[in-house]
Structure formats: C-alpha cells, structure tokens
N, CA, C and O of each residue as an XYZ file, in Angstrom:
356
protein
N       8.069    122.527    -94.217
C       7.292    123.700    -94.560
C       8.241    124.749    -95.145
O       9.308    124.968    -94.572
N       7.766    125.670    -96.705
C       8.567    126.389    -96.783
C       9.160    127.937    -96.403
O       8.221    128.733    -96.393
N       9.967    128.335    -96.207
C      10.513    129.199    -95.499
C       9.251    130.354    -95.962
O       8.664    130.187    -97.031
N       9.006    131.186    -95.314
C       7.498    132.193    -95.394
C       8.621    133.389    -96.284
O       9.684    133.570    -95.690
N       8.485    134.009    -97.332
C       9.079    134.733    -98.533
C       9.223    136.160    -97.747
O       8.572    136.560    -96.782
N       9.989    136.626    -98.268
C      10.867    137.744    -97.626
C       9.868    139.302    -98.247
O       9.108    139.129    -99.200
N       9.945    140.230    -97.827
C       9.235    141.271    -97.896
C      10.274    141.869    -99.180
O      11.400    142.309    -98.949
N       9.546    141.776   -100.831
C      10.029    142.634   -101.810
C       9.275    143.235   -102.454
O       8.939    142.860   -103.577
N       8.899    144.150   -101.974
C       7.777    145.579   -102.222
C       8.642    146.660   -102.769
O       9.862    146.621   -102.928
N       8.100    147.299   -102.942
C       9.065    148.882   -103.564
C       9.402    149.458   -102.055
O      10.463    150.077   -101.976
N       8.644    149.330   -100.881
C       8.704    149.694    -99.467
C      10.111    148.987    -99.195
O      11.039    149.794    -99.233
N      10.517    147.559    -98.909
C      11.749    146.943    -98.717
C      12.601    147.465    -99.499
O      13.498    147.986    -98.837
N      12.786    147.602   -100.870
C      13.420    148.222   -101.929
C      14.453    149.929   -101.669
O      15.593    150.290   -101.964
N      13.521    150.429   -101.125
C      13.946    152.090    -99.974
C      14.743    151.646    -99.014
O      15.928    151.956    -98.890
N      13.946    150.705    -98.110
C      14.621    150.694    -97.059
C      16.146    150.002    -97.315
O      17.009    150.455    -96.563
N      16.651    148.849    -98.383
C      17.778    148.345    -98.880
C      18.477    149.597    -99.446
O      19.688    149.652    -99.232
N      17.974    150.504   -100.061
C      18.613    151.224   -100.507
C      19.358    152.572    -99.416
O      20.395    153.216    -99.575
N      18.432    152.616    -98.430
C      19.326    153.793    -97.482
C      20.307    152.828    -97.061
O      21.481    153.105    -97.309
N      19.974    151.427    -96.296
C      21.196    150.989    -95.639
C      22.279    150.755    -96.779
O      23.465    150.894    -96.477
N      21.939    150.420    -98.023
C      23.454    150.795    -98.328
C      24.050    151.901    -98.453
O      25.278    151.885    -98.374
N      23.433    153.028    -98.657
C      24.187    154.633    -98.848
C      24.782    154.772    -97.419
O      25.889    155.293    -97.283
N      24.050    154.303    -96.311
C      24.882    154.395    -94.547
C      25.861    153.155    -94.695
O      27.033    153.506    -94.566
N      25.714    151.962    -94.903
C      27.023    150.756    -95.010
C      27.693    151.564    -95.942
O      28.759    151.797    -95.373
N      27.712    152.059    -96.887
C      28.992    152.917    -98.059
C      29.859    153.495    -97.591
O      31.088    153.430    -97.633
N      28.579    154.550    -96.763
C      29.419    155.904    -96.082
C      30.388    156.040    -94.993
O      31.035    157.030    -94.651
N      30.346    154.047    -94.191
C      30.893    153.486    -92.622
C      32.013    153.050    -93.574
O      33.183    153.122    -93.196
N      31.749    152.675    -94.593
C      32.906    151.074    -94.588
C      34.658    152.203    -95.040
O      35.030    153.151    -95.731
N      35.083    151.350    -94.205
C      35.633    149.682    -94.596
C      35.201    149.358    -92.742
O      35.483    148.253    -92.278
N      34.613    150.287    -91.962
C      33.955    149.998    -90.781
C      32.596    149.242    -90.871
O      32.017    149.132    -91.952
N      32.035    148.659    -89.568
C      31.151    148.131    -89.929
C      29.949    148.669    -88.985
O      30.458    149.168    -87.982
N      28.432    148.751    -88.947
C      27.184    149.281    -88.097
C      26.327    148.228    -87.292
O      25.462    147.671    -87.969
N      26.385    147.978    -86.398
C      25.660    147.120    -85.632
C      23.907    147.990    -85.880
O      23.612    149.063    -86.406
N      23.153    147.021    -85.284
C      21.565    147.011    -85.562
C      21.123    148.547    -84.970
O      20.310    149.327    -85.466
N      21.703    148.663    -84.097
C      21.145    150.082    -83.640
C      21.916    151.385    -83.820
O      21.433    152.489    -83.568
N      23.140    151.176    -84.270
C      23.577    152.147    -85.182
C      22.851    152.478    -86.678
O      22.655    153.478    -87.368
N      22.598    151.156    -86.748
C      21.864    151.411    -88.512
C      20.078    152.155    -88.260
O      19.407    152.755    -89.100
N      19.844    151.941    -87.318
C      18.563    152.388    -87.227
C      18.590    154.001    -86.672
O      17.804    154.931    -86.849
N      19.587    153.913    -86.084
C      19.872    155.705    -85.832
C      20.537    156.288    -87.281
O      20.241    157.425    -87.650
N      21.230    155.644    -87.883
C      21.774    156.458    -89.061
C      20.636    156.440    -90.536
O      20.920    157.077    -91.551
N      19.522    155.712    -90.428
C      18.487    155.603    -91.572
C      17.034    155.855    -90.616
O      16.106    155.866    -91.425
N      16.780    155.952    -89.949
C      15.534    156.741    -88.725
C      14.436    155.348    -89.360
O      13.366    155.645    -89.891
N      14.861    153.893    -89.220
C      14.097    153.048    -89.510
C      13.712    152.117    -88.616
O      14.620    151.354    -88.286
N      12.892    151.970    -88.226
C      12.878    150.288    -86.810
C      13.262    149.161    -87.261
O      13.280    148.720    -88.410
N      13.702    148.530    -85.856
C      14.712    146.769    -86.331
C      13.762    146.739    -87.085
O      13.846    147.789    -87.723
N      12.579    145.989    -87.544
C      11.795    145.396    -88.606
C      11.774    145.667    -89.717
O      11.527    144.857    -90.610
N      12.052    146.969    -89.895
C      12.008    147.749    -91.208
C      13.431    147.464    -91.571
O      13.577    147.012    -92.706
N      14.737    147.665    -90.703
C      15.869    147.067    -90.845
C      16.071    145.602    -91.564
O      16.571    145.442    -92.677
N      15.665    144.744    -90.846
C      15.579    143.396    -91.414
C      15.225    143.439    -92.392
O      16.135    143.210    -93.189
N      13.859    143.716    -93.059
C      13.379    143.756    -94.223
C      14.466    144.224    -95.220
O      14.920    143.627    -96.196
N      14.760    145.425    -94.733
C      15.666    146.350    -95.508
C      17.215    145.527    -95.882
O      17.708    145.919    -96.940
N      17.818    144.714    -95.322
C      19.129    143.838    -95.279
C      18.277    142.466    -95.652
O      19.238    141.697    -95.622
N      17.420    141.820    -95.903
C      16.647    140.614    -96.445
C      17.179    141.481    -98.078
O      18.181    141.293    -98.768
N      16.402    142.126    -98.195
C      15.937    143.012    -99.659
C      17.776    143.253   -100.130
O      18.128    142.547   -101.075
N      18.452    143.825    -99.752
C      19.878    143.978    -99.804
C      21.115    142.921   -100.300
O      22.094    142.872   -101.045
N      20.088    141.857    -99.016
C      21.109    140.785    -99.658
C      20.826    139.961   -100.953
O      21.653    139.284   -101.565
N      19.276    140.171   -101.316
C      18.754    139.644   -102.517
C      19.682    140.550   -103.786
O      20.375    139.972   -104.623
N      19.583    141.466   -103.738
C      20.089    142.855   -104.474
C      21.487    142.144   -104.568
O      21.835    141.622   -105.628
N      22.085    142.131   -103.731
C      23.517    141.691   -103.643
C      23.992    140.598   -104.511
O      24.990    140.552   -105.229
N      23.116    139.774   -104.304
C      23.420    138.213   -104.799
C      23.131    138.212   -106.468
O      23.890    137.480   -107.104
N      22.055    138.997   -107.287
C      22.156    138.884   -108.023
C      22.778    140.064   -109.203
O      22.787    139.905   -110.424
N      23.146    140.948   -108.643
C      24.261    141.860   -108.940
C      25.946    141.488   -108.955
O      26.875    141.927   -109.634
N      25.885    140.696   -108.115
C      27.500    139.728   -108.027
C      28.414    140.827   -106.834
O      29.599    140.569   -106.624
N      27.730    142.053   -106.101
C      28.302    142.901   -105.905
C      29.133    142.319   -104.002
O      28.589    141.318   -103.536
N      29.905    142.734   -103.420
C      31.005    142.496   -102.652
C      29.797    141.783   -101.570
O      28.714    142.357   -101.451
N      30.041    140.683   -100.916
C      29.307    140.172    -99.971
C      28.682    141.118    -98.822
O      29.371    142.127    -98.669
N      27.806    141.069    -98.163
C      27.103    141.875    -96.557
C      27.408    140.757    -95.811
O      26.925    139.651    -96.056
N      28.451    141.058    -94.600
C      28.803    140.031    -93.600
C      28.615    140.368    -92.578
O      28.966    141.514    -92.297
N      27.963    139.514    -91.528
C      27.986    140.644    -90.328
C      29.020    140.022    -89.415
O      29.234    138.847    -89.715
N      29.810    140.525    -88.258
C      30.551    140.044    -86.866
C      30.168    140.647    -85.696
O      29.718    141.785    -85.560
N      30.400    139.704    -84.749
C      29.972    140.207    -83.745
C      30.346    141.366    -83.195
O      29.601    142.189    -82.663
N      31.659    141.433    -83.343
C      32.974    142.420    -83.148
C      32.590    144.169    -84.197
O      32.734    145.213    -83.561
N      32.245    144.241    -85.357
C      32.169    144.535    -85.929
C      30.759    145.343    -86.825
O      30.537    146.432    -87.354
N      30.020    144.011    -86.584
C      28.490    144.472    -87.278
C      28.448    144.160    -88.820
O      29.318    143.542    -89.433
N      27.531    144.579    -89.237
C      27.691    144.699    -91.285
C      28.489    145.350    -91.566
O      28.996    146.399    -91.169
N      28.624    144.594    -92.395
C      29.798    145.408    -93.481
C      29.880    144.773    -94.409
O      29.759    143.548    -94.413
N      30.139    145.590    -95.549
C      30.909    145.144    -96.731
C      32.499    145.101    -96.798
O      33.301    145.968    -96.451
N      32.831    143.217    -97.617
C      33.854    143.443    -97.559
C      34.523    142.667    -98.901
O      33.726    142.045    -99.603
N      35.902    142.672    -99.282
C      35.612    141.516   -100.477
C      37.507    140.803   -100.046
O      38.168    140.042   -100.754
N      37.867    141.352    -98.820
C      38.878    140.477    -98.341
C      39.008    139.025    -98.006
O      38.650    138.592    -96.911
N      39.643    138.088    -99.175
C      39.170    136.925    -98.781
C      39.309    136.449    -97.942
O      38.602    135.481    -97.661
N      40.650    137.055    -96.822
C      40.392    136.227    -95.391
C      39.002    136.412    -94.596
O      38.188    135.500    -94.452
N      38.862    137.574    -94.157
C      37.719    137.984    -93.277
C      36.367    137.013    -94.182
O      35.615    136.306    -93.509
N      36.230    137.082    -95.456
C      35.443    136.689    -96.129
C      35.647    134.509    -95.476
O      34.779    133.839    -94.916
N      36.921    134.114    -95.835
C      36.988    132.775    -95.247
C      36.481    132.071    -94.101
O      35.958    130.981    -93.869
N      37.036    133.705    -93.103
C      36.564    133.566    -91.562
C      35.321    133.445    -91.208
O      35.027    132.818    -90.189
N      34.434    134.001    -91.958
C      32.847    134.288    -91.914
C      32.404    133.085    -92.481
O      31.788    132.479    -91.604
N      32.421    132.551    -93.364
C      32.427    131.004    -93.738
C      32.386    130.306    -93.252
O      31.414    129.596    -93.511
N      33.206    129.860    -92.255
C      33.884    128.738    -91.620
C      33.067    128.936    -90.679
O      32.059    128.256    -90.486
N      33.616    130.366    -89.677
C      32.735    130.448    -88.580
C      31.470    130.811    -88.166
O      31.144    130.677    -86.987
C-alpha cells in the first residue's frame, strides 16, 4: 500500500517556513520537538507537517541536509562527518 502523501498546502508551506527562520537562527546548534514548538507557537502535528514540507523544499533546492540526533535534535548541517554518521547510523 502506498505511503498516504504528505500535507503540501500553502498551510504546510508557513509552517516549513518559520521552522527554518528558528533552525537558521539555532544553528550550527540544533532544536529538539519541543523547543521548536515553543520557538514557532505551533503543535507537534503542525511541526511534522511543517519538517515533511521542509524536507521536500530541501531536496529539491539541493540546499544543506535537515538531520536530526538524539543528542542534538534538527539541525542543519553540511559537515561530511556528522553528515556520514547520520547515514550509517
């Protein structure tokens, strides 16, 4: 069965767009789920949507990967180790 299609409305579109102006404004740090929802006043769901929509954005822009760690949270990064590490592991 195929995967049920990701929320890309002009609504998801906002919400991708604050979390990156808050991931911009953290990095080279990274925001776990409930930091990001206190720094964009959005609920996990609207979150998800919002990082679904982001990473679409991402991928076809070519722009620095969204990785998350446990340690860490999202972030942008374009270090190829950390980038290797996330790969692998």
């Amino acid at each position: 069965m195929p995967r049920r299609s990701r929320c890309k409305g002009d609504t998801a579109r906002e919400y991708a767009e604050a979390l990156w102006r808050v991931l911009l404004s953290a990095r080279p740090a990274g925001l776990h789920m409930p930091q990001l929802m206190r720094a964009t006043e959005l609920t996990r769901s609207q979150v998800r949507s919002g990082l679904a929509m982001l990473r679409d954005t991402i991928a076809q822009n070519g722009w620095p990967p969204l990785i998350y760690t446990r340690a860490d949270g999202y972030q942008f990064t374009a270090d190829g180790d950390i980038l290797q590490a996330y790969e692998v592991g």
